[in-house]
C-alpha positions in Angstrom: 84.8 53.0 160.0 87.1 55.6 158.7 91.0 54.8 157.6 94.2 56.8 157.9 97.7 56.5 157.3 98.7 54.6 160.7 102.9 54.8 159.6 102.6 58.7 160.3 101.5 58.0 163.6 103.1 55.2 164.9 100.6 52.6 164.8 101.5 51.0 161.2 105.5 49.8 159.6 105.9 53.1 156.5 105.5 52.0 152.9 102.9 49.1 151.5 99.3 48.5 153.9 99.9 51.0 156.3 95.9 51.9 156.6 94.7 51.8 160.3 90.9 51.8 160.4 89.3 53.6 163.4 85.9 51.9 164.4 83.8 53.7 166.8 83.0 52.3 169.8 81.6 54.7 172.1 80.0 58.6 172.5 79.5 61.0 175.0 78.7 64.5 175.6 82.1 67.1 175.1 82.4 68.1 178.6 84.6 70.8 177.6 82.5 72.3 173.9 79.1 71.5 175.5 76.6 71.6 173.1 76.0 69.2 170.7 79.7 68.6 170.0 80.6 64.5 170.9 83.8 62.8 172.1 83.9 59.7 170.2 85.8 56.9 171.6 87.8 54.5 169.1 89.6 51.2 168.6 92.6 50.9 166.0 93.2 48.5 163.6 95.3 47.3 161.2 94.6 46.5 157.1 94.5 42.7 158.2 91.6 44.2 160.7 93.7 43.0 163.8 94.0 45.5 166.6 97.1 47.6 166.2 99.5 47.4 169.4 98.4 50.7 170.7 94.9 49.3 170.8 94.6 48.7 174.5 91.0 48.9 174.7 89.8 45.8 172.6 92.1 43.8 175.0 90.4 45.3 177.8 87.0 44.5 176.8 88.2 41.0 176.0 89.4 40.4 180.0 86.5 42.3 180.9 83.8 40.1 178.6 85.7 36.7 180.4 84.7 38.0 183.8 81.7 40.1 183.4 79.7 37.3 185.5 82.0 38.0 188.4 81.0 40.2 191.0 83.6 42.3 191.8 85.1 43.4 195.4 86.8 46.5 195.6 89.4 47.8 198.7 91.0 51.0 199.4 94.3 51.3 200.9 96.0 53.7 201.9 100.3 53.7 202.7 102.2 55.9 204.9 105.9 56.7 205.1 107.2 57.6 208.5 110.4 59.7 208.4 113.0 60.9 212.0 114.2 64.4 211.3 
């Protein structure tokens, strides 16, 4: 885990227990530095170690991990718009 000040990026109130915490969750090759270079994907979250508002992943996961037993049906649509000239 590593910690930064989350007020000077919008993710924490300024003054007293603004530390945000990152905690990895995820790596995968840099498609764009190739190599050995990583993307690292991250949750936020606050000093009480709740996820910070912008942390929409670890909501995510939580639908996801309810209904990961589903089997899931997918459809694709498509929508026109007819206009008279």
């Amino acid at each position: 885990m590593w910690n930064f000040d989350g007020s000077s990026t919008g993710q924490a109130r300024s003054g007293q227990d603004s530390d945000t915490y990152l905690k990895p969750v995820a790596h995968y090759p840099d498609p764009f530095l190739g190599g050995h270079n990583k993307l690292v994907m991250c949750e936020t979250f606050d000093n009480a170690m709740k996820p910070t508002g912008t942390n929409h992943r670890n909501k995510c996961n939580e639908i996801m991990e309810k209904c990961k037993d589903e089997k899931i049906w997918l459809g694709m649509e498509q929508e026109y718009l007819l206009l008279d000239r």
